[in-house]
DRENPA-3360 file (N, C-alpha, C; in nm, 2 decimals, always signed):
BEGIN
1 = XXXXXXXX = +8.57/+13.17/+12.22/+8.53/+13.10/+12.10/+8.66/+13.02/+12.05 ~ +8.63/+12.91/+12.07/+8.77/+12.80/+11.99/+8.75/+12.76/+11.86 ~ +8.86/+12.82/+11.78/+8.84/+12.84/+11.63/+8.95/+12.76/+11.55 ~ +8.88/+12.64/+11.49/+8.99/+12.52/+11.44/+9.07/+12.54/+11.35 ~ +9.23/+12.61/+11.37/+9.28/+12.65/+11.23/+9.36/+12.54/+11.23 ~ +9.38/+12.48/+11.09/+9.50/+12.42/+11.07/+9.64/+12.50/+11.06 ~ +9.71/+12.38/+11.12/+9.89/+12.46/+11.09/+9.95/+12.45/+10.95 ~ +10.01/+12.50/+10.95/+10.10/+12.53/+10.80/+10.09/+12.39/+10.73;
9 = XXXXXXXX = +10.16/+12.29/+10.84/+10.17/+12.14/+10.72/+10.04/+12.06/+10.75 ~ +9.96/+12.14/+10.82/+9.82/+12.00/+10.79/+9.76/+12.09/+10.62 ~ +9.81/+12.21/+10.67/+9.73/+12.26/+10.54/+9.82/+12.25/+10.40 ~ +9.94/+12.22/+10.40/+10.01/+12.21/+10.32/+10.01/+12.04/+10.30 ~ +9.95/+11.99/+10.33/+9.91/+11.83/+10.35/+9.77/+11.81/+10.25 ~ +9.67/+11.88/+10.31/+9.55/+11.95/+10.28/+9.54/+11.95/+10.10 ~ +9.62/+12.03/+10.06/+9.67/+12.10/+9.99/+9.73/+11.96/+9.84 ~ +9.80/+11.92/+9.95/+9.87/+11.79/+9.85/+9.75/+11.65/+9.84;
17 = XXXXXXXX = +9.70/+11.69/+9.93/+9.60/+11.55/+9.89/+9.48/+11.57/+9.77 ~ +9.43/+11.72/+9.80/+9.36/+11.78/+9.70/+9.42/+11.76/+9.53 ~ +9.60/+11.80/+9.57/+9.63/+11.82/+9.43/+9.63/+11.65/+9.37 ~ +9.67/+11.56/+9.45/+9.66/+11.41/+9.41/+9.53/+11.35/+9.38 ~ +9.38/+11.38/+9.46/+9.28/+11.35/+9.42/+9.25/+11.40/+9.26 ~ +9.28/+11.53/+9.24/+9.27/+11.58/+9.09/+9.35/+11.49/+9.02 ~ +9.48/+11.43/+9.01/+9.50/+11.32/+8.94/+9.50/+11.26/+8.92 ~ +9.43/+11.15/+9.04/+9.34/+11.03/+9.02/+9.25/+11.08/+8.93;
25 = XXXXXXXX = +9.14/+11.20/+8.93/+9.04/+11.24/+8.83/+9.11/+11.25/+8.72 ~ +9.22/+11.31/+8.69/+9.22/+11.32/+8.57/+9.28/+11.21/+8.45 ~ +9.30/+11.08/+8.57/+9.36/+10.96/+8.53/+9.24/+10.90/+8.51 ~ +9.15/+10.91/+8.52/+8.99/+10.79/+8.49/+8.98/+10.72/+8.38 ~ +8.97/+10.81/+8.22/+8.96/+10.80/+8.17/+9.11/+10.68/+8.08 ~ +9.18/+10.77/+8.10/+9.34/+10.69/+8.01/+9.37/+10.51/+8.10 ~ +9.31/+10.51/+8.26/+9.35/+10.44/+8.30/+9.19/+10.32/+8.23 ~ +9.11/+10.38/+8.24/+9.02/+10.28/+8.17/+9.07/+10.25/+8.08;
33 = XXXXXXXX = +9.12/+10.32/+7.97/+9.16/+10.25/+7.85/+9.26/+10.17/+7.86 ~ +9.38/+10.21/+7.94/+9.44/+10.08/+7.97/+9.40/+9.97/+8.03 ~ +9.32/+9.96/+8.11/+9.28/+9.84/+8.22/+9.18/+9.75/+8.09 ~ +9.14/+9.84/+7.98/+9.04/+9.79/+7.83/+9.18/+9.65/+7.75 ~ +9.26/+9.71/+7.76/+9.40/+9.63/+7.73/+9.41/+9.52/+7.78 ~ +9.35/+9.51/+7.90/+9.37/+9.35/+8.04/+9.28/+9.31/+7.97 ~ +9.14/+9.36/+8.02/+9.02/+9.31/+8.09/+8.96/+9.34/+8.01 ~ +8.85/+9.21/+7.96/+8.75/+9.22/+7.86/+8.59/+9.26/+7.91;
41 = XXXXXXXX = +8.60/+9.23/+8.02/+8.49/+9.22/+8.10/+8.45/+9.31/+8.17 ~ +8.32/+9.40/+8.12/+8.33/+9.58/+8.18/+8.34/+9.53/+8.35 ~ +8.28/+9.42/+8.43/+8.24/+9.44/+8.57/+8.36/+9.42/+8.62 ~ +8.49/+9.31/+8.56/+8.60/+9.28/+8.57/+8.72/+9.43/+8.63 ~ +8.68/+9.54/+8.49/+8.75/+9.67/+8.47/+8.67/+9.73/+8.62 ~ +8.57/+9.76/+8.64/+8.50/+9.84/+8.74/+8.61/+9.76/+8.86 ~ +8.54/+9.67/+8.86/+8.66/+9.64/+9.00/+8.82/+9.63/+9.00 ~ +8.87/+9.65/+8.89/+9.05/+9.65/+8.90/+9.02/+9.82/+8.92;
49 = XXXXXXXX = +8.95/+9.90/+8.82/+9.01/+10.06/+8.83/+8.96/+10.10/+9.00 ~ +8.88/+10.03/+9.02/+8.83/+10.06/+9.17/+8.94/+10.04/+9.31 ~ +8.98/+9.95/+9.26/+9.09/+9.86/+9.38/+9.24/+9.96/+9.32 ~ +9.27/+9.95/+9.24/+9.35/+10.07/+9.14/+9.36/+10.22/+9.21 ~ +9.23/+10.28/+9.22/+9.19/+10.37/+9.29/+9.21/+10.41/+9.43 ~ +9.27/+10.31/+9.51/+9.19/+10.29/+9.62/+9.38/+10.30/+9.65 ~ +9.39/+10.16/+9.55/+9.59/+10.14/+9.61/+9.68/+10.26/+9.61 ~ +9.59/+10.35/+9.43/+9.69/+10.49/+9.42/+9.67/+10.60/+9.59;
57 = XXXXXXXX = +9.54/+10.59/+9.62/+9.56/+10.67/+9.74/+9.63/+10.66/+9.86 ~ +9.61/+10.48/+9.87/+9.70/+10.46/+9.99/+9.85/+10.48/+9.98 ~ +9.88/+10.49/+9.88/+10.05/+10.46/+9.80/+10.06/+10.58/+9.78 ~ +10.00/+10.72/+9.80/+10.04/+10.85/+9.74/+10.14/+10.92/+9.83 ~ +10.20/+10.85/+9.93/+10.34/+10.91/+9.99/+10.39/+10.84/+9.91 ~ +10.47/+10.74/+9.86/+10.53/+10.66/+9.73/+10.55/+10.69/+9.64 ~ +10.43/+10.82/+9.59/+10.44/+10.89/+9.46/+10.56/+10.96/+9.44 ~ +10.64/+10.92/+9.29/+10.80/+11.02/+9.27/+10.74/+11.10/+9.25;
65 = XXXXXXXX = +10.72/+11.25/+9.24/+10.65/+11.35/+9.13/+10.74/+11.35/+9.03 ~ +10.87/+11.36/+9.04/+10.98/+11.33/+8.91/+10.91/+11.19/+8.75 ~ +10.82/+11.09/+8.78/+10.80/+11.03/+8.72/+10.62/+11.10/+8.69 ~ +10.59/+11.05/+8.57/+10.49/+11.09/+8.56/+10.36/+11.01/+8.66 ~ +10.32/+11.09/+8.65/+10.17/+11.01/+8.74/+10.14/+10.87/+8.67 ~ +10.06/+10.95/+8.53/+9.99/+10.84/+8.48/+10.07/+10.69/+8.44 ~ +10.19/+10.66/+8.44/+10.31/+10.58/+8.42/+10.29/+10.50/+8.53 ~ +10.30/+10.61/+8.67/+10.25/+10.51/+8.78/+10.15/+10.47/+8.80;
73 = XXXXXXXX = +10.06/+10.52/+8.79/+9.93/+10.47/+8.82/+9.90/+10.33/+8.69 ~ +9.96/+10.32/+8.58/+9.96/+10.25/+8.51/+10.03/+10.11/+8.55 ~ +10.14/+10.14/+8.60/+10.23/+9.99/+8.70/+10.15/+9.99/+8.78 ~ +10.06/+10.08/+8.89/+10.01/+9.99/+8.96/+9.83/+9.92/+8.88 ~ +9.79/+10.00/+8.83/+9.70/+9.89/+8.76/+9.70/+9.78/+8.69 ~ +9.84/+9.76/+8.62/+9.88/+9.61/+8.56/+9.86/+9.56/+8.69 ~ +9.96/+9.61/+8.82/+9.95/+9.50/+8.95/+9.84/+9.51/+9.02 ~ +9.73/+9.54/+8.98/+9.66/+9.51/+9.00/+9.53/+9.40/+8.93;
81 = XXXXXXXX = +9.58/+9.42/+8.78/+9.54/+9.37/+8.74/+9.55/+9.18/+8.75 ~ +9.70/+9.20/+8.77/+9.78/+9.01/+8.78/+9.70/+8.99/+8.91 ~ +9.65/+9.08/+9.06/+9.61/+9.04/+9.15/+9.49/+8.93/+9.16 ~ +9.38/+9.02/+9.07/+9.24/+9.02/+9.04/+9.26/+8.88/+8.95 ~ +9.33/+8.87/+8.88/+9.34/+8.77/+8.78/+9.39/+8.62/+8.87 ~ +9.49/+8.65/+9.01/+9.53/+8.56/+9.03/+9.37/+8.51/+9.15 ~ +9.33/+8.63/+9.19/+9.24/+8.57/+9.28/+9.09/+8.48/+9.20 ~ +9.04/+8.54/+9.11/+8.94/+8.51/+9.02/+8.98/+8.39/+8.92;
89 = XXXXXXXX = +9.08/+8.43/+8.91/+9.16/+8.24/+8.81/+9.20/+8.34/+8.70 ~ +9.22/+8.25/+8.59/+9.36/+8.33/+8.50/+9.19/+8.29/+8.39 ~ +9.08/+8.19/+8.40/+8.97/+8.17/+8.30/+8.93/+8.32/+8.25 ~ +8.90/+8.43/+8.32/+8.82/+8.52/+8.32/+8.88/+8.63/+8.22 ~ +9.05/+8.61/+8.15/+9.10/+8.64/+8.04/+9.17/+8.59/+7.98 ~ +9.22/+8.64/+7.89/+9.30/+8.51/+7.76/+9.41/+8.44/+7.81 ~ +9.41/+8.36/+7.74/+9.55/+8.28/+7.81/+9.68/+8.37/+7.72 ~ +9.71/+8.46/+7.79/+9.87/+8.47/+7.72/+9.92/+8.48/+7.85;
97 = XXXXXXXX = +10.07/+8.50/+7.79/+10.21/+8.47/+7.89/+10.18/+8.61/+7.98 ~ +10.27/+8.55/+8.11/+10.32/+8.69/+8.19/+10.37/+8.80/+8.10 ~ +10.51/+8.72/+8.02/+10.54/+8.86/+7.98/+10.50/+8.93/+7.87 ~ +10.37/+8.85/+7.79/+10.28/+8.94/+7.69/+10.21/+9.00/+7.74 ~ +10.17/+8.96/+7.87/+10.09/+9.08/+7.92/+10.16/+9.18/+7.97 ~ +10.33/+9.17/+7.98/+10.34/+9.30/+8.06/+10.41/+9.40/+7.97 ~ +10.43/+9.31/+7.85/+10.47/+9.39/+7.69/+10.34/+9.45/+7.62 ~ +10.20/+9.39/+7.68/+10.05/+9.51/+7.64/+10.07/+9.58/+7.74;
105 = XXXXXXXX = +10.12/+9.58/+7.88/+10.11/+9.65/+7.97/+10.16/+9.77/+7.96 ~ +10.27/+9.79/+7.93/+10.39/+9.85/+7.94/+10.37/+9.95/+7.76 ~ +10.31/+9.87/+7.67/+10.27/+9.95/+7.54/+10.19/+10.07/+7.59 ~ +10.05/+10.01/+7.65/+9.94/+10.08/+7.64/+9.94/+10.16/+7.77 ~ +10.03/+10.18/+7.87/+10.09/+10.26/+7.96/+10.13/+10.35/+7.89 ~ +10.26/+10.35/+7.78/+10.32/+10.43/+7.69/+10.20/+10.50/+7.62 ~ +10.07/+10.42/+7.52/+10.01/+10.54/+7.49/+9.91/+10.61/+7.56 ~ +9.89/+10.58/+7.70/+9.81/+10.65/+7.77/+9.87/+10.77/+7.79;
113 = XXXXXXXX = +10.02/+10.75/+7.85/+10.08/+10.88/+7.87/+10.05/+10.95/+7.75 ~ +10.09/+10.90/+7.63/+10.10/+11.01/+7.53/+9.99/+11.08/+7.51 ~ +9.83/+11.01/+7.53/+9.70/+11.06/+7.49/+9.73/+11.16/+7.62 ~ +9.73/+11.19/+7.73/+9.78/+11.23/+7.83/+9.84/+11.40/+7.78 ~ +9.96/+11.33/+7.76/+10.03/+11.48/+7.69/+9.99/+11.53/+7.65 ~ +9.89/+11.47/+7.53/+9.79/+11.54/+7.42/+9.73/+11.63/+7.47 ~ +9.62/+11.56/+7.55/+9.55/+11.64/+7.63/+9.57/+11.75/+7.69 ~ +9.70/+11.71/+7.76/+9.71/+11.85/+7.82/+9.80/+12.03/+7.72;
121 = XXXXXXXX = +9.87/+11.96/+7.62/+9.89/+12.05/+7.51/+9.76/+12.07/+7.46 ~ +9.65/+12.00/+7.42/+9.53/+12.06/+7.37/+9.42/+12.15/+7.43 ~ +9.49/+12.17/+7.62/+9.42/+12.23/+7.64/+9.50/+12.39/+7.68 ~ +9.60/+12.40/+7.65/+9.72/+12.48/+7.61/+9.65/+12.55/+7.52 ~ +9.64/+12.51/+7.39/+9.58/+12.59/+7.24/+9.46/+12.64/+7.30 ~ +9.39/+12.55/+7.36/+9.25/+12.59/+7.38/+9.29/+12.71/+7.41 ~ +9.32/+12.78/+7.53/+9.34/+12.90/+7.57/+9.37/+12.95/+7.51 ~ +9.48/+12.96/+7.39/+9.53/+13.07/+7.28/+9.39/+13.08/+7.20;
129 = XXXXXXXX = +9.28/+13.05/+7.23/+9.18/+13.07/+7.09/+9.09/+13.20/+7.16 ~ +9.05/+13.28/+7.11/+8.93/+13.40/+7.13/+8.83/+13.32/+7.18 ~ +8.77/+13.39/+7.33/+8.65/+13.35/+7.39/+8.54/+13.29/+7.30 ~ +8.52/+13.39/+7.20/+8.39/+13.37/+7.14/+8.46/+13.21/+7.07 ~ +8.57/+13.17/+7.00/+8.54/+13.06/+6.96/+8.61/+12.94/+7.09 ~ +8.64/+12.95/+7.19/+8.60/+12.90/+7.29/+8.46/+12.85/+7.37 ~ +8.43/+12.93/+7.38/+8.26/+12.94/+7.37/+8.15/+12.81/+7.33 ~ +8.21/+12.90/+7.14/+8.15/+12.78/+7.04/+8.18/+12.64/+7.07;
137 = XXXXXXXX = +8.29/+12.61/+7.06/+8.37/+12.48/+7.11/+8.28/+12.42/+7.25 ~ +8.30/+12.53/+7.31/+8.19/+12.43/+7.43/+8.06/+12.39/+7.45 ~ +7.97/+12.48/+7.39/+7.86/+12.44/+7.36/+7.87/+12.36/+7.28 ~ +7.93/+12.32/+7.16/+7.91/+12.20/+7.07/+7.93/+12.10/+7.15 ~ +8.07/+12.07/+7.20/+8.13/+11.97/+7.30/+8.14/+11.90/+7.41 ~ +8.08/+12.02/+7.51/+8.06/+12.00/+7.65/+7.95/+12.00/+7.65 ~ +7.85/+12.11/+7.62/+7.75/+12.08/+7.59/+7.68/+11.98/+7.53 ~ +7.69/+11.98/+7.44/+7.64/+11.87/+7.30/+7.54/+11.97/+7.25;
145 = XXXXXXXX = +7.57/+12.12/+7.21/+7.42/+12.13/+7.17/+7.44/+12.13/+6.98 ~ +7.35/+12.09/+6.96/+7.36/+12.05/+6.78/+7.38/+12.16/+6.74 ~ +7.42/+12.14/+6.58/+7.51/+12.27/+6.50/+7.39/+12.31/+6.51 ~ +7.27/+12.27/+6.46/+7.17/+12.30/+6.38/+7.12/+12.44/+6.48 ~ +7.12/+12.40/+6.62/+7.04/+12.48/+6.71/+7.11/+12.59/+6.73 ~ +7.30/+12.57/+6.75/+7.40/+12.67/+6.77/+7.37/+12.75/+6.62 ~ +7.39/+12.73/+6.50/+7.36/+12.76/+6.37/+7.24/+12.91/+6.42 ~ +7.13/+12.87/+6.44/+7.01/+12.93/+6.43/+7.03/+13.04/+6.57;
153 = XXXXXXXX = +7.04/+12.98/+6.68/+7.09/+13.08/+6.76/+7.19/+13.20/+6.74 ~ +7.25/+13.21/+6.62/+7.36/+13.32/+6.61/+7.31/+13.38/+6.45 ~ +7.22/+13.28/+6.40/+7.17/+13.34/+6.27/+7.25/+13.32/+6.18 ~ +7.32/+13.15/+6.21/+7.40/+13.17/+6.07/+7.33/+13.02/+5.99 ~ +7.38/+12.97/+5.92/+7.34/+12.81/+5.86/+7.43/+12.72/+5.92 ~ +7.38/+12.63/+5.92/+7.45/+12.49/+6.00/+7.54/+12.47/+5.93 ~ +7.54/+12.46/+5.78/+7.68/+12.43/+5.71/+7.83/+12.54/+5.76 ~ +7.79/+12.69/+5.75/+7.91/+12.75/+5.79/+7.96/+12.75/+5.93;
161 = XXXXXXXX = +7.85/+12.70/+6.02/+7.88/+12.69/+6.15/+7.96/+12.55/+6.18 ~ +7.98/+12.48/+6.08/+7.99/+12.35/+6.09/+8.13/+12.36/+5.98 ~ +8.15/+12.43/+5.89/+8.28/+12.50/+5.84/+8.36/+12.54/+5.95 ~ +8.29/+12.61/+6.07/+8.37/+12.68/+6.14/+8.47/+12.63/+6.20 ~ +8.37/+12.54/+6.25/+8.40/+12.41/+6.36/+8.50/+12.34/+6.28 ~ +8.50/+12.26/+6.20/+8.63/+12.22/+6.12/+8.76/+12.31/+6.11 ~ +8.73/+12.41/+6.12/+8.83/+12.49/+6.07/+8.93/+12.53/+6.24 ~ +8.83/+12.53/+6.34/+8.91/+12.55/+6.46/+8.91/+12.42/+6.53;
169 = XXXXXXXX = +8.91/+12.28/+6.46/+8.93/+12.17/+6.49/+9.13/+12.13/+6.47 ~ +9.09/+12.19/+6.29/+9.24/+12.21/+6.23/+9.34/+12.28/+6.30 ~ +9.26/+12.41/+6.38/+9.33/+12.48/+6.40/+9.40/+12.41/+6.50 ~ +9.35/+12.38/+6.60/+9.36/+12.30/+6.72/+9.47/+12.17/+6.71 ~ +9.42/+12.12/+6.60/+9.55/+12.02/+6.59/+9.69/+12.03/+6.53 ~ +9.68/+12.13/+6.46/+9.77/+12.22/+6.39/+9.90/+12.23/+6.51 ~ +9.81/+12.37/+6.61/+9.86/+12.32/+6.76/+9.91/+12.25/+6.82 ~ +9.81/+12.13/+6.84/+9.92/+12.03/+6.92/+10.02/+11.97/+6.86;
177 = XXXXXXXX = +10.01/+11.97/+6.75/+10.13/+11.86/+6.67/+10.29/+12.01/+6.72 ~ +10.24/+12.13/+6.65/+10.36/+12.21/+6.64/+10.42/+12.18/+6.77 ~ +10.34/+12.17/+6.87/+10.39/+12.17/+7.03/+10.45/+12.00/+7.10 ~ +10.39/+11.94/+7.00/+10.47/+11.81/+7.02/+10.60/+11.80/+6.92 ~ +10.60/+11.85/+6.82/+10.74/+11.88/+6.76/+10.87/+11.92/+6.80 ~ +10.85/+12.06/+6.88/+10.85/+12.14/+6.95/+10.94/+12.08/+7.08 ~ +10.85/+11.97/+7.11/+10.90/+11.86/+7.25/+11.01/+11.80/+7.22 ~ +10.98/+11.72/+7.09/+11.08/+11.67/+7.04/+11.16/+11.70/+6.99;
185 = XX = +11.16/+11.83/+6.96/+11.30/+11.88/+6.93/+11.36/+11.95/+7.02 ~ +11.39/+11.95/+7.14/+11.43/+12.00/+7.26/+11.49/+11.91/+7.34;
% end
């Protein structure tokens, strides 16, 4: 019976490509909103975050881990972005200068990371909260299911259930700010 095991560094290879596909995923979202910053034109964005997508993989030995991901992946979407623009003509977005675009670039790189950070401190709190209002939270949010129906399912009124939810909204942000304070004061 010939039994195909990988060796230590295919699997430790294995291993790193997995962990970099996860943040290409978890870049989708911040890097659309930056590439929203270029490109006005949703079919325009589909093909830079695509080609974007495609450069971060082939370029993932290049990755510092010392630098943040999304930072990089953000330089390379601007250059991707000047590519697309130089092949399709410069008509298909506004006329401004190189370096206003690389002063939006370079902003909205900056708040992606930050929404970024957020994110991942907000999912920090998340875990400090009791299951049961974890729970809550997900069914309203992941789910989408309406107060009204969450409300009735637990036998309470949509208003206090909807009290609640405000109140571990507060909570939650309460959280992230203390922990971005916290950053900054360090």
């Amino acid at each position: 019976m010939n039994v195909d095991v990988a060796s230590p560094c295919e699997a430790q290879e294995a291993l790193c490509d997995e962990q970099f596909v996860a943040s290409i995923a978890r870049s989708q979202v911040p890097l659309r909103a930056f590439l929203r910053t270029l490109l006005r034109c949703d079919a325009d964005l589909d093909d830079v975050l695509q080609e974007t997508n495609m450069v971060l993989w082939r370029k993932r030995v290049e990755y510092d881990p010392s630098r943040t991901f999304m930072s990089w992946a953000c330089k390379i979407a601007h250059l991707q972005t000047l590519a697309y623009w130089k092949k399709h003509g410069r008509q298909r977005h506004q006329s401004l200068s190189e370096p206003m675009i690389a002063e939006i670039a370079a902003i909205s790189a900056q708040q992606a990371e930050h929404a970024n950070e957020k994110l991942t401190l907000l999912r920090s709190c998340l875990q400090q909260l009791n299951e049961t209002r974890r729970r809550l939270l997900q069914s309203r949010y992941q789910k989408q299911v309406p107060v009204k129906l969450l409300a009735e399912s637990q036998g309470r009124t949509a208003e206090s259930l909807a009290m609640e939810l405000f109140r571990i909204r507060v909570q939650l942000r309460g959280c992230v700010e203390r922990k971005l304070d916290a950053e900054v004061a360090t």
